[in-house]
PyMOL Python script that loads the backbone (N, CA, C, O; Angstrom):
from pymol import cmd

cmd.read_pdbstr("""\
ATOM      1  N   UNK A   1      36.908  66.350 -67.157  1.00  0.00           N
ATOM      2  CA  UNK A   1      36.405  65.057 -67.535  1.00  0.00           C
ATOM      3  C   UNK A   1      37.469  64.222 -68.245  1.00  0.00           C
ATOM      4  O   UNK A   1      37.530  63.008 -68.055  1.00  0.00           O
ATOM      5  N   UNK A   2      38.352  64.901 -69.108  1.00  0.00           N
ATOM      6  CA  UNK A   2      39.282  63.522 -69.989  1.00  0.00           C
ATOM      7  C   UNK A   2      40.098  63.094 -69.186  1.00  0.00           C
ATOM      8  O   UNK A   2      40.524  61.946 -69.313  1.00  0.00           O
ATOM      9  N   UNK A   3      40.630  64.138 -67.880  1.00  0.00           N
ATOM     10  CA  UNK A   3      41.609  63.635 -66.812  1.00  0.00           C
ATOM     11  C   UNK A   3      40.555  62.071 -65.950  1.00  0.00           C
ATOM     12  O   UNK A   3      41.001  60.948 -65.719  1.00  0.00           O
ATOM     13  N   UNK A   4      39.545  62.444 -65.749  1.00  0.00           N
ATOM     14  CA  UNK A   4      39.407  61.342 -64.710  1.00  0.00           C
ATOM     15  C   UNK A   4      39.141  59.986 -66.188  1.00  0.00           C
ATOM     16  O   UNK A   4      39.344  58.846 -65.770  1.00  0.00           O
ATOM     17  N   UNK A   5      38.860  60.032 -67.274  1.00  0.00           N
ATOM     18  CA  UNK A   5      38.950  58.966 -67.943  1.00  0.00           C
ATOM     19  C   UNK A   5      39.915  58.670 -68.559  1.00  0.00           C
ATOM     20  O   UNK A   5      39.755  57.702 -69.302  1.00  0.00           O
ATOM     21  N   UNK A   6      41.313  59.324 -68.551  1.00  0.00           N
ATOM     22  CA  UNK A   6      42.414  59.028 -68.727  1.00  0.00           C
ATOM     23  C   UNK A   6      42.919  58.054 -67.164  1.00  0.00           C
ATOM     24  O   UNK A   6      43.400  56.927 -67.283  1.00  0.00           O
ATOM     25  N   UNK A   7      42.715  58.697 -65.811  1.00  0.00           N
ATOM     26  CA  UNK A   7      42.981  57.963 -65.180  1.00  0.00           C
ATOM     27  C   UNK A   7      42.395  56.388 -64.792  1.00  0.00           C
ATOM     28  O   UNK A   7      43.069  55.484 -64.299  1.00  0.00           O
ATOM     29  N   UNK A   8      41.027  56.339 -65.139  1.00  0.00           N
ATOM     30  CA  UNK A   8      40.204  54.681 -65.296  1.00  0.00           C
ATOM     31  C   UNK A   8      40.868  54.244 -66.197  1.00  0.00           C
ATOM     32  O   UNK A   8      41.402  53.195 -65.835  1.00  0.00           O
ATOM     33  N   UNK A   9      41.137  54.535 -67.290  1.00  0.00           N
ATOM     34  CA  UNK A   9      41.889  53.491 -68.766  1.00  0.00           C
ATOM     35  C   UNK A   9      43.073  53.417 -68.440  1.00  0.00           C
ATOM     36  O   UNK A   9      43.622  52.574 -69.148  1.00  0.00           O
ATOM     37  N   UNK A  10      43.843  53.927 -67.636  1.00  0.00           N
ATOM     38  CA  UNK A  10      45.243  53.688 -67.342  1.00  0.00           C
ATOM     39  C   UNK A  10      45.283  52.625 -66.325  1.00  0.00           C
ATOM     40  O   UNK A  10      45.787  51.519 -66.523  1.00  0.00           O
ATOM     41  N   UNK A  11      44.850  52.926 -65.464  1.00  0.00           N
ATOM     42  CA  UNK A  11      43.971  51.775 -64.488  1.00  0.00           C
ATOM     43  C   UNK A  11      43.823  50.242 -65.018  1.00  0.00           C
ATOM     44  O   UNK A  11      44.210  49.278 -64.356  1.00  0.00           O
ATOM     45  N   UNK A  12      43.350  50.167 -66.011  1.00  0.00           N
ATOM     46  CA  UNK A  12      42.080  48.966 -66.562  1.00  0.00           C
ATOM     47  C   UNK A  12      43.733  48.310 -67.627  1.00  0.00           C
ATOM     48  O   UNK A  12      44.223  47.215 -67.348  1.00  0.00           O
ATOM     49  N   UNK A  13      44.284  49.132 -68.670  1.00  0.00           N
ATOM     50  CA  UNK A  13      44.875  48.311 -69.271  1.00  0.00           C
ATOM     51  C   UNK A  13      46.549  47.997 -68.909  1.00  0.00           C
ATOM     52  O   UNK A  13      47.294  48.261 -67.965  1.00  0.00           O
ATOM     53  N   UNK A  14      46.683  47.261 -70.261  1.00  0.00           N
ATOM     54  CA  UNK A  14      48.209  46.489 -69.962  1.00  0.00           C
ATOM     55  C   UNK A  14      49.260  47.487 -70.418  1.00  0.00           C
ATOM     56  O   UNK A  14      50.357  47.554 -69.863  1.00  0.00           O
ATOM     57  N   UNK A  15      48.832  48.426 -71.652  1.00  0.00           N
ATOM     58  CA  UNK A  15      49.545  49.310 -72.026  1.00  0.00           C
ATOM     59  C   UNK A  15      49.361  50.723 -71.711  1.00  0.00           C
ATOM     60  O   UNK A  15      49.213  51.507 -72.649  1.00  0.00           O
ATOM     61  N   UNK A  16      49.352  51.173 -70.426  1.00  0.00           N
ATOM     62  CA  UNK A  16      49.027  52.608 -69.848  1.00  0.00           C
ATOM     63  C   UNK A  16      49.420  53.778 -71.146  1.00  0.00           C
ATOM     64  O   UNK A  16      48.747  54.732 -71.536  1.00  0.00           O
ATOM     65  N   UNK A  17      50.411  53.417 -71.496  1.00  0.00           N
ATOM     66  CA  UNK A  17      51.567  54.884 -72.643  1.00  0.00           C
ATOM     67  C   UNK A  17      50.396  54.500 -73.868  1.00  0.00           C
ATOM     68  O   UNK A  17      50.542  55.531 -74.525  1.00  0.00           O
ATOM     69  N   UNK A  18      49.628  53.936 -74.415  1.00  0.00           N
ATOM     70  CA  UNK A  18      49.179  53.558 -75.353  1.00  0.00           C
ATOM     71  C   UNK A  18      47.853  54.786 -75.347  1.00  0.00           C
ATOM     72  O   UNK A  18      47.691  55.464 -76.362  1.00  0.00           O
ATOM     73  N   UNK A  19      46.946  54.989 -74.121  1.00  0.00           N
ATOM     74  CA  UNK A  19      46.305  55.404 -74.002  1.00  0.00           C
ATOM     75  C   UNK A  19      46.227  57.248 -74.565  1.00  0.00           C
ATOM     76  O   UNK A  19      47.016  58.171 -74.365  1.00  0.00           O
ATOM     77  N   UNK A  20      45.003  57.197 -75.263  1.00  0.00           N
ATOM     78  CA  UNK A  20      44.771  58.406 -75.894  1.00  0.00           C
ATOM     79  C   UNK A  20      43.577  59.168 -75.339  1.00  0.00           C
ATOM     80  O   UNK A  20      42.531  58.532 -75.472  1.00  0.00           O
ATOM     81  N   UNK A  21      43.431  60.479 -74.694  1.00  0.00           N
ATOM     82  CA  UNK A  21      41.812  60.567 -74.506  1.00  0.00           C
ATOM     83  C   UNK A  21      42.042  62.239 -75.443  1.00  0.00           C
ATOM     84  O   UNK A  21      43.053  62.920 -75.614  1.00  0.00           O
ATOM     85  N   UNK A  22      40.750  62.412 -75.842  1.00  0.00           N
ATOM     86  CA  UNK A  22      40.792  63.878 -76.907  1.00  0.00           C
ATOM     87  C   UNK A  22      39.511  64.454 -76.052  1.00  0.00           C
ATOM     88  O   UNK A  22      38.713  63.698 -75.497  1.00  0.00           O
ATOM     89  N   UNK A  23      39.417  65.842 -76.018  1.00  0.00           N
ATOM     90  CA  UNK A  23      38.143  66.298 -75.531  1.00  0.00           C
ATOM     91  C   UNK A  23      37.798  67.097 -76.614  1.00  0.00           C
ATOM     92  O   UNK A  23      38.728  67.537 -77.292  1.00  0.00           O
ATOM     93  N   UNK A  24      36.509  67.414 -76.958  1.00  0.00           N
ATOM     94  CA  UNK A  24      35.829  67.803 -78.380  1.00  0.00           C
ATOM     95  C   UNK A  24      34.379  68.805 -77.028  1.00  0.00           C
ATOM     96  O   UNK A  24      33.994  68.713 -75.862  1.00  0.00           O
ATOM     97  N   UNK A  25      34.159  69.516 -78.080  1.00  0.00           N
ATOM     98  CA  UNK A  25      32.772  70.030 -77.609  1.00  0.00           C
ATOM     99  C   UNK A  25      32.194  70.619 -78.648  1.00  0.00           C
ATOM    100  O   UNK A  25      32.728  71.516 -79.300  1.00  0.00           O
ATOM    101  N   UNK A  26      30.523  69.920 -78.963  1.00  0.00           N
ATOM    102  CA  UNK A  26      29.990  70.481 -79.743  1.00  0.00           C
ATOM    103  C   UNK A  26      28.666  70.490 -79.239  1.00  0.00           C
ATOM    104  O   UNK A  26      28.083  69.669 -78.531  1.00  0.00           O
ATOM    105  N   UNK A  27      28.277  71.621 -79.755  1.00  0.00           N
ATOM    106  CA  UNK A  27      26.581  71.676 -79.506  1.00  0.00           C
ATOM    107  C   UNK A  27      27.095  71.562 -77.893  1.00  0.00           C
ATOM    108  O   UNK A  27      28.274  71.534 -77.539  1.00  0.00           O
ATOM    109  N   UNK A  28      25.987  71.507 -77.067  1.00  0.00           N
ATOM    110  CA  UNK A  28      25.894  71.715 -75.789  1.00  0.00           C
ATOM    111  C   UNK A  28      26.206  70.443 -75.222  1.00  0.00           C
ATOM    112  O   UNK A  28      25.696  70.087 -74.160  1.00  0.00           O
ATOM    113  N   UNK A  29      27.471  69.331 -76.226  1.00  0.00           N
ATOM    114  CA  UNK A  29      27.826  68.270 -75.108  1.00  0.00           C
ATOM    115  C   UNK A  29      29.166  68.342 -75.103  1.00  0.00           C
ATOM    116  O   UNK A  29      29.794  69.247 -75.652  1.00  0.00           O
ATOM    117  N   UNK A  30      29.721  67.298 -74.420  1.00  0.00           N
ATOM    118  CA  UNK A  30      31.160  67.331 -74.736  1.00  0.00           C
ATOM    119  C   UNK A  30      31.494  66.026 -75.053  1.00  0.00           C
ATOM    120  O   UNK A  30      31.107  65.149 -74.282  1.00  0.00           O
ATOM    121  N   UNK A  31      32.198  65.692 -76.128  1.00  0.00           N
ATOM    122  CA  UNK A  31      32.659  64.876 -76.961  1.00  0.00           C
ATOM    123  C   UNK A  31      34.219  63.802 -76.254  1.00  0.00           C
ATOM    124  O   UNK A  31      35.367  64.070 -76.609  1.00  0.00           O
ATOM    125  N   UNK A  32      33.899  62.656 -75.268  1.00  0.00           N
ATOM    126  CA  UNK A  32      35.421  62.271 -75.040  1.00  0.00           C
ATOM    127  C   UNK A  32      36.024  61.549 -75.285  1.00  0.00           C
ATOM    128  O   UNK A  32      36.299  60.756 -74.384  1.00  0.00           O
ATOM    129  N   UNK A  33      36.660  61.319 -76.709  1.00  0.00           N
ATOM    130  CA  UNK A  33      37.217  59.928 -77.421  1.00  0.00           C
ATOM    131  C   UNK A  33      38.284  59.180 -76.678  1.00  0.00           C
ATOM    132  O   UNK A  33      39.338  59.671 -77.083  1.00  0.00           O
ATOM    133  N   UNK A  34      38.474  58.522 -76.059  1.00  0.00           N
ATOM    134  CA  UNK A  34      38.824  57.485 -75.379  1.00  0.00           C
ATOM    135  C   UNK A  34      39.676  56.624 -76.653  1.00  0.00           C
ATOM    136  O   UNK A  34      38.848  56.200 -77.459  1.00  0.00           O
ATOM    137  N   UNK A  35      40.965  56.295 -77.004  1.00  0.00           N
ATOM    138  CA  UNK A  35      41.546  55.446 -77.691  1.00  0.00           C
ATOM    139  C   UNK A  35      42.448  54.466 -76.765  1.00  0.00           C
ATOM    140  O   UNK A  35      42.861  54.963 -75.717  1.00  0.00           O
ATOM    141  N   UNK A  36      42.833  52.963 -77.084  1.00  0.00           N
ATOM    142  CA  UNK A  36      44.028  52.433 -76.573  1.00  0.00           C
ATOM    143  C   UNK A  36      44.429  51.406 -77.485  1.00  0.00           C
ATOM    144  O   UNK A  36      43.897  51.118 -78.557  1.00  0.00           O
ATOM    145  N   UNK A  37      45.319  50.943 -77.000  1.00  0.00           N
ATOM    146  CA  UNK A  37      45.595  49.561 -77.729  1.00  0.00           C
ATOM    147  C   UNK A  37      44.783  48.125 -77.870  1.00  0.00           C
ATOM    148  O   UNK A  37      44.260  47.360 -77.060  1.00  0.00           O
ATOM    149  N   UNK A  38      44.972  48.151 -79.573  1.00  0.00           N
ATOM    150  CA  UNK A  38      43.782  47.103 -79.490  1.00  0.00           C
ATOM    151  C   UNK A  38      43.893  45.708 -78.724  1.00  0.00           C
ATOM    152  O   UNK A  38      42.951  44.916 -78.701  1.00  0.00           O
ATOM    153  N   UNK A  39      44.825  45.526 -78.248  1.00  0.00           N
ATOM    154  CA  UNK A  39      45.050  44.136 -76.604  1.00  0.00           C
ATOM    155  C   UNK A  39      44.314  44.643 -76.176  1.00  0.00           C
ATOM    156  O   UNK A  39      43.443  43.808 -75.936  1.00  0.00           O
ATOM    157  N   UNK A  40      43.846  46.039 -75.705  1.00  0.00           N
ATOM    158  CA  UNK A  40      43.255  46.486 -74.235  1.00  0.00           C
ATOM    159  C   UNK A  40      41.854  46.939 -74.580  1.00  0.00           C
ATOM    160  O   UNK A  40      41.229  47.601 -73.752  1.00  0.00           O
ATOM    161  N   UNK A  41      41.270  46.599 -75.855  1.00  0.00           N
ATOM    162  CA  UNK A  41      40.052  46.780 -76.076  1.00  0.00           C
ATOM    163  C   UNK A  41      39.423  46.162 -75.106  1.00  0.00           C
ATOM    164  O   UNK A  41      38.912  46.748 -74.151  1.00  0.00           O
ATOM    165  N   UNK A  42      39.415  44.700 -75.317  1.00  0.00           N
ATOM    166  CA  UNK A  42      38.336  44.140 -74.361  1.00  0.00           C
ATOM    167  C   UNK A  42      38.483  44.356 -72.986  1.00  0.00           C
ATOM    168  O   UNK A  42      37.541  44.073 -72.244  1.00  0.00           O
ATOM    169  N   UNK A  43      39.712  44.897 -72.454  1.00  0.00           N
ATOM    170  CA  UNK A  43      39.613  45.345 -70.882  1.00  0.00           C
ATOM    171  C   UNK A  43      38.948  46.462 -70.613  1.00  0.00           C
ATOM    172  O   UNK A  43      38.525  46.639 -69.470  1.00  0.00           O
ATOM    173  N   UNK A  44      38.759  47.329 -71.531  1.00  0.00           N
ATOM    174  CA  UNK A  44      38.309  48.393 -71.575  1.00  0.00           C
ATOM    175  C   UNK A  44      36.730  48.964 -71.717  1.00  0.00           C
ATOM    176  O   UNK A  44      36.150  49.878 -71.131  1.00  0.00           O
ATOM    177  N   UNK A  45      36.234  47.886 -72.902  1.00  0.00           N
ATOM    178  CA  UNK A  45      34.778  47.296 -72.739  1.00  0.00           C
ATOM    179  C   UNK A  45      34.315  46.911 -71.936  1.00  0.00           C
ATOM    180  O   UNK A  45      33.435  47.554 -71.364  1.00  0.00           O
ATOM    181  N   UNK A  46      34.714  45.636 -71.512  1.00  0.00           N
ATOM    182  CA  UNK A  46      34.311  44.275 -70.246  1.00  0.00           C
ATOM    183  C   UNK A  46      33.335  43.512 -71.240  1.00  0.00           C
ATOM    184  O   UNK A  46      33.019  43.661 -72.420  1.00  0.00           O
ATOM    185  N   UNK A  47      33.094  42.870 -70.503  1.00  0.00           N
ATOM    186  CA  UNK A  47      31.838  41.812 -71.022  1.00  0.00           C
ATOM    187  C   UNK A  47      30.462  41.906 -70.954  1.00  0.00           C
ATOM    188  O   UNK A  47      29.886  42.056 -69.876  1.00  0.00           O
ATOM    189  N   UNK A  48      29.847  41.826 -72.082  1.00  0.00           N
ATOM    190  CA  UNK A  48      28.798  42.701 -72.120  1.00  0.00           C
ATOM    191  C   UNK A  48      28.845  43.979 -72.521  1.00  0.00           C
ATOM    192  O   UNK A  48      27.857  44.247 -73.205  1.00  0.00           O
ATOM    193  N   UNK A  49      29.824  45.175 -72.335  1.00  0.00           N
ATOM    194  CA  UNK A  49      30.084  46.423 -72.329  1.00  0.00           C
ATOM    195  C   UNK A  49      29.825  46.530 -71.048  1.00  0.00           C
ATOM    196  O   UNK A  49      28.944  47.388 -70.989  1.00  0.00           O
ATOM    197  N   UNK A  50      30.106  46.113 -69.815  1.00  0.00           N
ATOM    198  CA  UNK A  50      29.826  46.301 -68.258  1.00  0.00           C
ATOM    199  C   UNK A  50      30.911  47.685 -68.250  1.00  0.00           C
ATOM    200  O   UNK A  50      30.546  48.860 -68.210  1.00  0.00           O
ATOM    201  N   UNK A  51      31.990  47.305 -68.287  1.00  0.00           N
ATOM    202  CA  UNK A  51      32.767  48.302 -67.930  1.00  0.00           C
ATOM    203  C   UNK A  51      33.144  49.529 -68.583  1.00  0.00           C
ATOM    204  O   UNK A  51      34.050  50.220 -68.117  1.00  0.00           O
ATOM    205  N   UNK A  52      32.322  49.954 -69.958  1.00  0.00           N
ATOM    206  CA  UNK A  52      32.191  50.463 -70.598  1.00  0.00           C
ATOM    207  C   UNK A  52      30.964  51.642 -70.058  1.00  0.00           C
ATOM    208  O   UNK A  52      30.982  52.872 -70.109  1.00  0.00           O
ATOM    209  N   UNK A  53      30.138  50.879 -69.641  1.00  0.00           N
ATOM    210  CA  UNK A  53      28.739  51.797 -69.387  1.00  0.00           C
ATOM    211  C   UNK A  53      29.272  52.370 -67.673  1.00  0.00           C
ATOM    212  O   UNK A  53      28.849  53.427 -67.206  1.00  0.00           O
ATOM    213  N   UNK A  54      30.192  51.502 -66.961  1.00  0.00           N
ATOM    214  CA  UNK A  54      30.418  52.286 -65.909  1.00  0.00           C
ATOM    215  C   UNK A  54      31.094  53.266 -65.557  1.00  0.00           C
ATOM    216  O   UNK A  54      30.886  53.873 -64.506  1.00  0.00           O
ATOM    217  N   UNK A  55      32.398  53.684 -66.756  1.00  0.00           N
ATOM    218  CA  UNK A  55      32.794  54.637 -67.362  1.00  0.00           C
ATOM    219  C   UNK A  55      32.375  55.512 -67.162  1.00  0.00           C
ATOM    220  O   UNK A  55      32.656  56.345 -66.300  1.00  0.00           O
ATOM    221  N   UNK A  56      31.015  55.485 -68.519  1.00  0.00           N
ATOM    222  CA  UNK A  56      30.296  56.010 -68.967  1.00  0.00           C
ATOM    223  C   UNK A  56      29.132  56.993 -67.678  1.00  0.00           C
ATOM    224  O   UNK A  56      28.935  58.198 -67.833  1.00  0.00           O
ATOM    225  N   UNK A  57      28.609  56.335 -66.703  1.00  0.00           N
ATOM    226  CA  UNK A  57      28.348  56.228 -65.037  1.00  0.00           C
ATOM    227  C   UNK A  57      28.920  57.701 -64.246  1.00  0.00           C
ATOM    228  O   UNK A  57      28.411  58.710 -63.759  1.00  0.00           O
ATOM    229  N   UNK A  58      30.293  57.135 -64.452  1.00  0.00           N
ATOM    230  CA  UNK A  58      31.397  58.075 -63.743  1.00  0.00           C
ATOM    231  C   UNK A  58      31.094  59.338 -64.191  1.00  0.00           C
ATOM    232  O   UNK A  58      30.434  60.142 -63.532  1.00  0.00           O
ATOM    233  N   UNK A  59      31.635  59.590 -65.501  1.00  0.00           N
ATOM    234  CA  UNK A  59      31.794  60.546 -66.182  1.00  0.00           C
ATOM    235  C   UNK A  59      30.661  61.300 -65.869  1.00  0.00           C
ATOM    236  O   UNK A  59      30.843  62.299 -65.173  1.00  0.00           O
ATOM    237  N   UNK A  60      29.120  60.931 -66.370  1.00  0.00           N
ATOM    238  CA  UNK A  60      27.819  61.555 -66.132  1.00  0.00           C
ATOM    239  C   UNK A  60      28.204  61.978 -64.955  1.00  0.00           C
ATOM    240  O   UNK A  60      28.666  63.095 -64.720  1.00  0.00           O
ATOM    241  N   UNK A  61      28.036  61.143 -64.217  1.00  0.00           N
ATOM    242  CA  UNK A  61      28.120  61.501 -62.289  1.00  0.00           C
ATOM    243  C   UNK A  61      28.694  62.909 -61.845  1.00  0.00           C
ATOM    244  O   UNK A  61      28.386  63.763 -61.014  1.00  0.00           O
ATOM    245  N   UNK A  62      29.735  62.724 -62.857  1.00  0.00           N
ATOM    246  CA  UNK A  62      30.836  63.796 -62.630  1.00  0.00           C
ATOM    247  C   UNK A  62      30.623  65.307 -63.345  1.00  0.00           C
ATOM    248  O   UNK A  62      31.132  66.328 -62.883  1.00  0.00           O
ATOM    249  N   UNK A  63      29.653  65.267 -64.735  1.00  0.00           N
ATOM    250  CA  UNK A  63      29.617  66.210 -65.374  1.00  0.00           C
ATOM    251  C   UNK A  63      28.227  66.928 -64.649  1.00  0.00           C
ATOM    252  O   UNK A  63      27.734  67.991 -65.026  1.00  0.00           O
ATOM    253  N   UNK A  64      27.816  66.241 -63.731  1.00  0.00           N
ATOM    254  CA  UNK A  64      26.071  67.013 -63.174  1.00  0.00           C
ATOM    255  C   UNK A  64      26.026  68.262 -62.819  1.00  0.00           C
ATOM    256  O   UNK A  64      25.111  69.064 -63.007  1.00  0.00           O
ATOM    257  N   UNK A  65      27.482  68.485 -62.068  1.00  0.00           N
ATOM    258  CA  UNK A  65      27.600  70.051 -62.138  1.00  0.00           C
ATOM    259  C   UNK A  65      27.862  71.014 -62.984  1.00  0.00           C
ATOM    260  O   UNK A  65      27.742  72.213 -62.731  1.00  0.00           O
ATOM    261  N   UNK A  66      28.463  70.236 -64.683  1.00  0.00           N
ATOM    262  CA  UNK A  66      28.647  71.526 -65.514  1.00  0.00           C
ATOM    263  C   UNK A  66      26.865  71.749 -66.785  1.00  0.00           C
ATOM    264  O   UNK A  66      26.679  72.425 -67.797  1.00  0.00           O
ATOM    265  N   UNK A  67      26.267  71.122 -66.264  1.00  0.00           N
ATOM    266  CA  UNK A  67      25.289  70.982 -67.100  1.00  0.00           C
ATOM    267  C   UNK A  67      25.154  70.913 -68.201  1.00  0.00           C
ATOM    268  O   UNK A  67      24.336  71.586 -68.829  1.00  0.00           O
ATOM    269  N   UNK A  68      26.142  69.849 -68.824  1.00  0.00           N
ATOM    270  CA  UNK A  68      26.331  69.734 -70.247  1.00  0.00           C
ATOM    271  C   UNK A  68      26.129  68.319 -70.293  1.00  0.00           C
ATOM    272  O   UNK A  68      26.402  67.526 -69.392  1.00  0.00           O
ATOM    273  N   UNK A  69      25.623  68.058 -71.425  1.00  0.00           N
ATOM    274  CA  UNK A  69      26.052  65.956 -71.388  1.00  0.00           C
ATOM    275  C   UNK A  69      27.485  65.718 -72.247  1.00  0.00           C
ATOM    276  O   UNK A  69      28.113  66.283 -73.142  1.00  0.00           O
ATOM    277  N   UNK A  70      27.561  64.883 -71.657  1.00  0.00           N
ATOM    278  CA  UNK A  70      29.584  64.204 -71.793  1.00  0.00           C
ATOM    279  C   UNK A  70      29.084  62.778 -72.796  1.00  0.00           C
ATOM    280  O   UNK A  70      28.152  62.065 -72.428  1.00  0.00           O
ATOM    281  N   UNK A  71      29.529  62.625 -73.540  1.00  0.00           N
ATOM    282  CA  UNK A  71      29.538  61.231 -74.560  1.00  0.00           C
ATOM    283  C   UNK A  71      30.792  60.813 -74.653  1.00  0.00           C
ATOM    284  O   UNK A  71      31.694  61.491 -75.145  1.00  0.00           O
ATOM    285  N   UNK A  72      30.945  59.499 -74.118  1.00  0.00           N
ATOM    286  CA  UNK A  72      32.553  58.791 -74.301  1.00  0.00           C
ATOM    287  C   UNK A  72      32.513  57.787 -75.271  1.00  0.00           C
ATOM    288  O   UNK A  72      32.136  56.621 -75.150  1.00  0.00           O
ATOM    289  N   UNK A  73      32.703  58.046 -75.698  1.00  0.00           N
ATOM    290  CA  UNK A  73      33.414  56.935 -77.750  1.00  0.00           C
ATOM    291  C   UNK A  73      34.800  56.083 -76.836  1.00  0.00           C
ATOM    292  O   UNK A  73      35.850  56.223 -76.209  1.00  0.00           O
ATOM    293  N   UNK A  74      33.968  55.316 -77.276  1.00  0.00           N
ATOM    294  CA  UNK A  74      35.747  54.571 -77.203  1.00  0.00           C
ATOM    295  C   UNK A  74      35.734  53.655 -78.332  1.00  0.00           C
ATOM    296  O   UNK A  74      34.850  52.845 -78.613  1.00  0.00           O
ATOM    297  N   UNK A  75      37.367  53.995 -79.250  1.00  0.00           N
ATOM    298  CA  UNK A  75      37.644  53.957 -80.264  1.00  0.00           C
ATOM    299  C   UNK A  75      39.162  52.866 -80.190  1.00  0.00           C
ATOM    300  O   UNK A  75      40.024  52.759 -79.319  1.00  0.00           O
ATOM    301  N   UNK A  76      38.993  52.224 -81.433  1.00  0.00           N
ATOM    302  CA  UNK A  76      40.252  51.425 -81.109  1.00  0.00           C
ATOM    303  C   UNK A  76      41.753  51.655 -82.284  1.00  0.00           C
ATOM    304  O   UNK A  76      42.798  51.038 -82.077  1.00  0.00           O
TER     305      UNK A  76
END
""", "prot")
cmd.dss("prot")
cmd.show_as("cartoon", "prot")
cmd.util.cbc("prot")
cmd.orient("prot")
């Protein structure tokens, strides 16, 4: 999981090297803090949080086979 949301945020902003992702697991989820540069906050959000929740989308999508829930923080 932090690989494919390392690869969307590298994607999305202006400063790719800036980008931080941490993986955490507690309790039966997994924890994926998402950091970048604060320029690339709002690319990273979108408007509304659109691109934030589709992230968010992916990731689920992606974790259905380990049967855990995935929570992405994104932190600035």
């Amino acid at each position: 999981m932090k690989e494919l949301v390392e690869i969307i945020a590298k994607a999305l902003v202006d400063n790719p090297d800036e980008v931080v992702v941490t993986e955490t697991e507690k309790d039966k989820a997994i924890v994926i803090d998402l950091k970048v540069a604060s320029s690339d906050m709002g690319k990273v959000i979108g408007k509304s949080g659109r691109i934030a929740k589709s992230i968010r989308a992916v990731v689920s999508a992606a974790a259905q086979k380990t049967d855990k829930k995935v929570i992405v923080e994104i932190d600035n």
